[in-house]
C-alpha positions as CSV (number, residue, x, y, z in Angstrom):
1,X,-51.9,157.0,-141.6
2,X,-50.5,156.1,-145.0
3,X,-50.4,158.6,-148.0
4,X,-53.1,157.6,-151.0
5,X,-49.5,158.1,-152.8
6,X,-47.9,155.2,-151.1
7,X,-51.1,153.4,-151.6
8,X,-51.4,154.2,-154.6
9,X,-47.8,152.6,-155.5
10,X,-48.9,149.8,-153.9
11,X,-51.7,148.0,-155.6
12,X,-50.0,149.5,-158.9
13,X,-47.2,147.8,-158.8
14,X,-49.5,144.5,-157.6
15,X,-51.8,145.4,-160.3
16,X,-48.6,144.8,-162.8
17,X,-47.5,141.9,-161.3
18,X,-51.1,139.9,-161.4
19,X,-53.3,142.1,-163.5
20,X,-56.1,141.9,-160.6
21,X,-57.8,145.1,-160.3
22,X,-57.3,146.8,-157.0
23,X,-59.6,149.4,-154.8
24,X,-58.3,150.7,-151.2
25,X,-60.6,152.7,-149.1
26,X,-60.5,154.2,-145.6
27,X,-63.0,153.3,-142.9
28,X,-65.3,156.4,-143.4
29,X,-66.1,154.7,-146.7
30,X,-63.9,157.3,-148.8
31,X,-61.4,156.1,-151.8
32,X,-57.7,156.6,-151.5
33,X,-56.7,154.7,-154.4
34,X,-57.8,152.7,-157.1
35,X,-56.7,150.6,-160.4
36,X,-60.4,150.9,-161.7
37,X,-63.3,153.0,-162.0
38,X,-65.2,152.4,-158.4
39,X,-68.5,154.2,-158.5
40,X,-70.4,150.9,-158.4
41,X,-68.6,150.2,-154.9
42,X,-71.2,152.6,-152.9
43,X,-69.5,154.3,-149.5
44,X,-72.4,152.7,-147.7
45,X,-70.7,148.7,-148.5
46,X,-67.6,149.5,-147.3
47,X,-68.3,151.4,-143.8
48,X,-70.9,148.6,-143.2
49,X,-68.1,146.1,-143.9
50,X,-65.7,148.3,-142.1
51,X,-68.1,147.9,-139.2
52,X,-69.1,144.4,-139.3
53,X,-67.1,141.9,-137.5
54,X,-66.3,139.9,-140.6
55,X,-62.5,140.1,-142.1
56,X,-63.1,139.1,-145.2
57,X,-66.5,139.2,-147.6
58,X,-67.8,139.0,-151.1
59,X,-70.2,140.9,-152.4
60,X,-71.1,141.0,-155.9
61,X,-67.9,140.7,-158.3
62,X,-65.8,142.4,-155.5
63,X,-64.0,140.9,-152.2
64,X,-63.8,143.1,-149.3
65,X,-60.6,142.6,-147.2
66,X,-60.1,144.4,-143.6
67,X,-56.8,145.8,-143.1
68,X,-56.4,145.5,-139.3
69,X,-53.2,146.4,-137.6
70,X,-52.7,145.3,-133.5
71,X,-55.1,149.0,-132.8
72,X,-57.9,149.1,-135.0
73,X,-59.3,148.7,-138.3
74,X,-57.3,151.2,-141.1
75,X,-58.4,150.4,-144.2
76,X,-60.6,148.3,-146.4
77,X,-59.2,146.3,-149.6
78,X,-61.4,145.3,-152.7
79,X,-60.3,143.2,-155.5
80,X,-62.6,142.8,-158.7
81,X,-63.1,140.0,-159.5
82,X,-64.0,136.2,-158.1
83,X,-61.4,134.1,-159.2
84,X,-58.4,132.3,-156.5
85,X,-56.2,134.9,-157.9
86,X,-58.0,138.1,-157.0
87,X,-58.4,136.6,-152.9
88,X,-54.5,136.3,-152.6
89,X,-53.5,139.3,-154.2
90,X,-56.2,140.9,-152.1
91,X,-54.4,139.0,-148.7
92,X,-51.1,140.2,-150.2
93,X,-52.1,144.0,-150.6
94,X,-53.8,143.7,-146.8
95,X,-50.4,141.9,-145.4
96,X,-48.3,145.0,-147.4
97,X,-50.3,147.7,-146.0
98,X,-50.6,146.6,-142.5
99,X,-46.8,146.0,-142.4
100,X,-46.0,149.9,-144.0
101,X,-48.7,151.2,-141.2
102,X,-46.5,149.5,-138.4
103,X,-43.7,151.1,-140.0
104,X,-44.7,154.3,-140.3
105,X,-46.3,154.1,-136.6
106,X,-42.9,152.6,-135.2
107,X,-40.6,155.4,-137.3
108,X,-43.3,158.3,-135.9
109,X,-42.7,157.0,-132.2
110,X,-39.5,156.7,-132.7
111,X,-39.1,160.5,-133.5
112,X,-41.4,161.8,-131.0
113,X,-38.8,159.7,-128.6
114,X,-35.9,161.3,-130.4
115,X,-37.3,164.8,-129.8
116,X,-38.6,164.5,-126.3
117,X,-34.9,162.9,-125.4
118,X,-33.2,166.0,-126.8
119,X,-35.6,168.4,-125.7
120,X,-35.0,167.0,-122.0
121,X,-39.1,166.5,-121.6
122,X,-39.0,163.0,-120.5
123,X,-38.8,161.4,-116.9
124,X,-35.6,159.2,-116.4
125,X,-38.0,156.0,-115.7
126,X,-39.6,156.3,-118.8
127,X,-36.5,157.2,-121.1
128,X,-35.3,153.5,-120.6
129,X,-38.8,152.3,-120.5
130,X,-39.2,154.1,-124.0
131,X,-36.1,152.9,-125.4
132,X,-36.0,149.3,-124.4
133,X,-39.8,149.2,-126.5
134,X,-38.3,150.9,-129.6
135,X,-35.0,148.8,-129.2
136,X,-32.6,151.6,-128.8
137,X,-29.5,150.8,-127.1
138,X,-28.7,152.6,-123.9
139,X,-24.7,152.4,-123.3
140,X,-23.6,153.5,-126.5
141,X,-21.0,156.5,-127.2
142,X,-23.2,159.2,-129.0
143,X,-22.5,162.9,-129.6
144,X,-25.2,165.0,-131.1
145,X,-24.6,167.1,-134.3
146,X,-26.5,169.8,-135.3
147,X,-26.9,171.3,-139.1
148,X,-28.0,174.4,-140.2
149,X,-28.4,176.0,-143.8
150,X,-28.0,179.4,-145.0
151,X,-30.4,179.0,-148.0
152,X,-33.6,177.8,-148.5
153,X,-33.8,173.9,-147.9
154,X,-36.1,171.7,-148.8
155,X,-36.3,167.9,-148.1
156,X,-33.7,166.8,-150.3
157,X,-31.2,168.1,-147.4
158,X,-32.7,165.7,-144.9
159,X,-32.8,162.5,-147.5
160,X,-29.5,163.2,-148.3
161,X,-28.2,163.5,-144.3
162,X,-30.9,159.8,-144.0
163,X,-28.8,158.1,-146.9
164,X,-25.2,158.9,-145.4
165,X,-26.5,157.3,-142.3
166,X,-28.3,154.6,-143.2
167,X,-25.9,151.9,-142.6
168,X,-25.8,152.1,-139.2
169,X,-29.3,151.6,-137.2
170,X,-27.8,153.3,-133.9
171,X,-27.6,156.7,-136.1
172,X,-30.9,158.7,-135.4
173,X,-31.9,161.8,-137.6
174,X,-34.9,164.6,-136.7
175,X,-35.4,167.9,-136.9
176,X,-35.7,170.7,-134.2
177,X,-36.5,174.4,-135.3
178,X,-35.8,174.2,-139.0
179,X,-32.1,172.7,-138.3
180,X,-31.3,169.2,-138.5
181,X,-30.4,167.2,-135.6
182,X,-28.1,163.7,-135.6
183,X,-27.6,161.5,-132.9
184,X,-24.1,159.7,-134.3
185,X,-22.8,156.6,-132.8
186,X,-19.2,156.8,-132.6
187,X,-18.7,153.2,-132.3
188,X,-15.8,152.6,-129.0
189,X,-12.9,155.2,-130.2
190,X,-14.1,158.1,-128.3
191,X,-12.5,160.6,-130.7
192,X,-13.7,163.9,-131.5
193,X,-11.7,162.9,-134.9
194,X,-14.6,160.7,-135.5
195,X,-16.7,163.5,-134.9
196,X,-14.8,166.1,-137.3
197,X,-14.5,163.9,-139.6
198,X,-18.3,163.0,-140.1
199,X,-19.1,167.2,-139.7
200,X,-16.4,167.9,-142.9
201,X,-18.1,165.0,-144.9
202,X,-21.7,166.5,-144.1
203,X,-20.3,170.1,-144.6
204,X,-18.7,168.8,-148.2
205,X,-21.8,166.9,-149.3
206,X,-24.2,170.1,-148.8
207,X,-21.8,172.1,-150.7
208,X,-21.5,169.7,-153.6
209,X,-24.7,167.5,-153.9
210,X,-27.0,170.4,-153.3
211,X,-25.0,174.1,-153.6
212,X,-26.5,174.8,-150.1
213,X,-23.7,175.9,-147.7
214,X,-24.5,174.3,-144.1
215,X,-22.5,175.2,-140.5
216,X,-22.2,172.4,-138.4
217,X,-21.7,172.2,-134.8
218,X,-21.4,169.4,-131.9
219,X,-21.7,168.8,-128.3
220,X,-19.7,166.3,-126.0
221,X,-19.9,162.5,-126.4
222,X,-22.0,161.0,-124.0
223,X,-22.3,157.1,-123.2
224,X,-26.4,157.4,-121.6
225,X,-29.4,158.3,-123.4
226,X,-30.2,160.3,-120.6
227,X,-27.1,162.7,-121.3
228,X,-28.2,163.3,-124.9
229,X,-30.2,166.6,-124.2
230,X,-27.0,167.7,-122.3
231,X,-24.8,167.2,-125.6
232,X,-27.5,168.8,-127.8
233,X,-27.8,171.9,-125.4
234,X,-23.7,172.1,-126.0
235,X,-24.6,171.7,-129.8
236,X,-26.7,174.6,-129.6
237,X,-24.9,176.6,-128.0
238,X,-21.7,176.0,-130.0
239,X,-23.9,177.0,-133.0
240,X,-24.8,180.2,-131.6
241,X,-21.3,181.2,-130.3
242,X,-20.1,179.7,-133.6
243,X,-22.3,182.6,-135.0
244,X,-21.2,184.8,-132.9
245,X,-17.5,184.8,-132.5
246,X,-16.4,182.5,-135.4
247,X,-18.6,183.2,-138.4
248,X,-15.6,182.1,-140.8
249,X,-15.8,178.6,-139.5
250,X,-18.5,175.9,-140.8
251,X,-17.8,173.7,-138.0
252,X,-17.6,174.1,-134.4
253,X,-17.1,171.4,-131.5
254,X,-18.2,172.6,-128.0
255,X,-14.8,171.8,-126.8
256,X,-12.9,174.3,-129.2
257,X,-14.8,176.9,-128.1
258,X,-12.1,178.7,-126.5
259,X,-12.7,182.6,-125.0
260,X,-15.8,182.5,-127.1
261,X,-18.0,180.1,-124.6
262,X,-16.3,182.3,-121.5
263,X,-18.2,185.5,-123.5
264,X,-21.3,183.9,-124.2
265,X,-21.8,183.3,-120.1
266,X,-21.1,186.6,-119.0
267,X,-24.0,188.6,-117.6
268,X,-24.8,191.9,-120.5
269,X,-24.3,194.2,-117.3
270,X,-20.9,193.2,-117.1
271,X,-20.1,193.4,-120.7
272,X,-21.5,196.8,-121.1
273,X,-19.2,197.5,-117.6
274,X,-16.6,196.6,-119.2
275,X,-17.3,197.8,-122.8
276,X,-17.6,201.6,-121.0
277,X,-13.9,201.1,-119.3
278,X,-12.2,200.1,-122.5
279,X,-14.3,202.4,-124.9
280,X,-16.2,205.2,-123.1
281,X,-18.4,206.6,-125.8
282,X,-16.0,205.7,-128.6
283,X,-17.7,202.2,-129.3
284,X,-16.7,199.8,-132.6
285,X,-20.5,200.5,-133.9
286,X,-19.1,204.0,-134.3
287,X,-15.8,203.2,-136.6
288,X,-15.5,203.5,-140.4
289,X,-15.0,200.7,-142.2
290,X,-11.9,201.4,-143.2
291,X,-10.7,201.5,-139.4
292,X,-12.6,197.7,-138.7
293,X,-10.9,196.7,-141.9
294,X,-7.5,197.7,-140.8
295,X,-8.2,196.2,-137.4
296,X,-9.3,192.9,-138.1
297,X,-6.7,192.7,-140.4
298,X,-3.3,193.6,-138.6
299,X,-5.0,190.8,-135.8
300,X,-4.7,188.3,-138.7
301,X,-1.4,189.1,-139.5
302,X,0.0,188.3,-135.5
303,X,1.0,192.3,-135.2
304,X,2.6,192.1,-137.8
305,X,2.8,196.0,-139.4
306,X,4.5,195.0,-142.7
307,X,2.9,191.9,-143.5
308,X,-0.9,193.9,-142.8
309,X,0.1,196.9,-144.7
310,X,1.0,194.3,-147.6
311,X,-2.2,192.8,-147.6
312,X,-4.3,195.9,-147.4
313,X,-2.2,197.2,-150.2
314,X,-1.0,200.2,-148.2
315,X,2.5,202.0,-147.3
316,X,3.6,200.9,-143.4
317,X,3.5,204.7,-142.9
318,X,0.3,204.7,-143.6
319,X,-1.1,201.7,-141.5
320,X,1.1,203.4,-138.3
321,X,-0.8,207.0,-139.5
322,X,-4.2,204.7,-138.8
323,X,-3.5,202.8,-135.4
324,X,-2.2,205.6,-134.2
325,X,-5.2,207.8,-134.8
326,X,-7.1,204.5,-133.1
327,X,-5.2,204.9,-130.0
328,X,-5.9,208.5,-129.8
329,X,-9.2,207.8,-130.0
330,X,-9.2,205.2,-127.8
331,X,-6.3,205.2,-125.8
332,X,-5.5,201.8,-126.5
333,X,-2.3,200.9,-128.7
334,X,-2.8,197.6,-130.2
335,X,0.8,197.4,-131.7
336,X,1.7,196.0,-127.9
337,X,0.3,192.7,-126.9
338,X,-1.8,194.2,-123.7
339,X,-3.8,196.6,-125.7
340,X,-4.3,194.2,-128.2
341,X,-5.3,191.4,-125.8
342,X,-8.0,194.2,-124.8
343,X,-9.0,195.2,-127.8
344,X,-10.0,191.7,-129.3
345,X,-11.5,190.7,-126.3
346,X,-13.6,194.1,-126.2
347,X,-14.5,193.6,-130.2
348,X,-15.4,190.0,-129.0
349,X,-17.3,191.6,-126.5
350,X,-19.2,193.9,-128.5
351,X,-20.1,191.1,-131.2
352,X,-22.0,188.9,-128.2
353,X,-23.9,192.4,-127.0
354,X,-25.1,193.3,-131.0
355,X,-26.4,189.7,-130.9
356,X,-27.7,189.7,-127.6
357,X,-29.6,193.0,-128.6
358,X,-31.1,191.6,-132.0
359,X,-32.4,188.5,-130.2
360,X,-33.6,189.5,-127.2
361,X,-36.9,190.1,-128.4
362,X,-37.3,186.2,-129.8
């Protein structure tokens, strides 16, 4: 059903075209919106209008209008007044609010479509079925993007994402669990340039139109509706190993993944297997910062000792003084390229288990 807001923009804006007073009620006999005082319009006329099989009917100084869409009866229209005027404005308000209730009913449908398709809740049959009704087009490249905010968002986020995809009427936008989902037709160059290119413009436009910074992650293009919930299941999971692995990045394609999406699949048992072999009881959780500082930073520098101990600000005698009290501690000497290999993927390791443990219980 319509808003009394929408409503009520409606016969305002007729009322300021033909100065005809307007009145729009719901079956039940109960005002939504009016451009006049209507307490001599008693709730008893208008359900007994609203049940009769009449479409039109005057009754005093007022005409009583039927607002019928192909379902059922939605809404009753009264104009004041008996003149030609007030009986076509009162036809144009009924044809104006039948056609924004078919709108709103075909957008609703539409979404609950949407959803269902991504969610994978559908039967193939009626996935065409569905789409051929709503005129969605089935062999078209689509990959699904998924956007998620850090801050508190409100609609603006999603009007904003619905005006950058306007133009093109194969674009579909919804929500799923507070993040917001696009289904983006790439048009024929299956490129996943395309598809950075649209995630830097979304990721730019939060940052700027709103001050809301937004992550943004994708799945694989697909060319059948019934492969969308396979690309947003790649989505998702790119957003969660995005989380996991690469928190530095805002946007992440499920086919840059890397040793990230080989992490995410491995059984916990295993990774705690493996996190006893490399650590014993000497896990990261039990470092100083200064020791995950100096880690993470001499891996962002390639190995290299004098360009980490410049950027920590540090004597090279120093920075050897810490890895190697890490390798006694650990028995692993990052400074070679096997016990560094080890030791990232172990660190890796140990960021999927912490996330793992705080989720388990959602």
């Amino acid at each position: 059903m319509l808003s009394n807001k929408v409503i009520k923009k409606v016969i305002d804006d007729l009322k300021v075209i033909s100065k005809v007073d307007l009145c729009v009620a719901n079956v039940n006999g109960e005002i939504c919106a009016t451009t006049f005082k209507a307490e001599n319009i008693s709730k008893e006329y208008i359900i007994n209008f609203s049940n009769s099989i009449a479409e039109m009917q005057a009754i005093y100084e007022y005409n009583f209008f039927k607002v019928i869409d192909d379902i059922s009866s939605n809404y009753v229209v009264i104009t004041k007044g008996s003149s030609e005027d007030c009986y076509m404005i009162g036809k144009i308000c009924v044809s104006q609010l039948k056609n924004l209730i078919i709108a709103y009913r075909e957008r609703l449908d539409e979404n609950s479509f949407i959803q269902n398709l991504l969610l994978d809740n559908m039967l193939l049959a009626d996935i065409y079925n569905r789409a051929e009704k709503l005129e969605i087009e089935n062999n078209v490249n689509r990959v699904v993007i998924i956007i998620k905010t850090y801050e508190s968002k409100d609609n603006s986020s999603l009007e904003m994402i619905k005006n950058i995809f306007a133009e093109n009427e194969r674009d579909y936008i919804t929500t799923i669990d507070g993040k917001s989902i696009i289904i983006k037709d790439i048009g024929q160059d299956i490129s996943y340039k395309e598809v950075e290119k649209v995630a830097n413009i979304l990721v730019d436009m939060f940052n700027t139109e709103i001050m809301v910074k937004a992550k943004v992650s994708y799945g694989t293009i697909v060319n059948d509706l019934k492969h969308i919930s396979k690309s947003y299941r790649e989505a998702k999971m790119s957003m969660e190993v995005g989380d996991i692995f690469y928190n530095e990045k805002n946007i992440i394609g499920y086919n840059t993944l890397g040793i990230g999406r080989l992490i995410y699949q491995l059984p916990v048992n295993l990774c705690k297997m493996f996190m006893n072999e490399v650590f014993k009881e000497e896990l990261p959780d039990t470092f100083d910062e200064e020791t995950i500082t100096t880690i993470h930073k001499f891996f962002e520098n390639s190995l290299n000792i004098s360009e980490t101990a410049r950027k920590l600000y540090i004597h090279r005698n120093t920075l050897v003084y810490r890895l190697e009290k890490l390798q006694k501690s650990t028995g692993l000497d990052i400074r070679t390229f096997d016990d560094a290999l080890i030791f990232k993927l172990a660190l890796m390791v140990a960021s999927y288990m912490k996330y793992v443990d705080n989720n388990k219980n959602y």
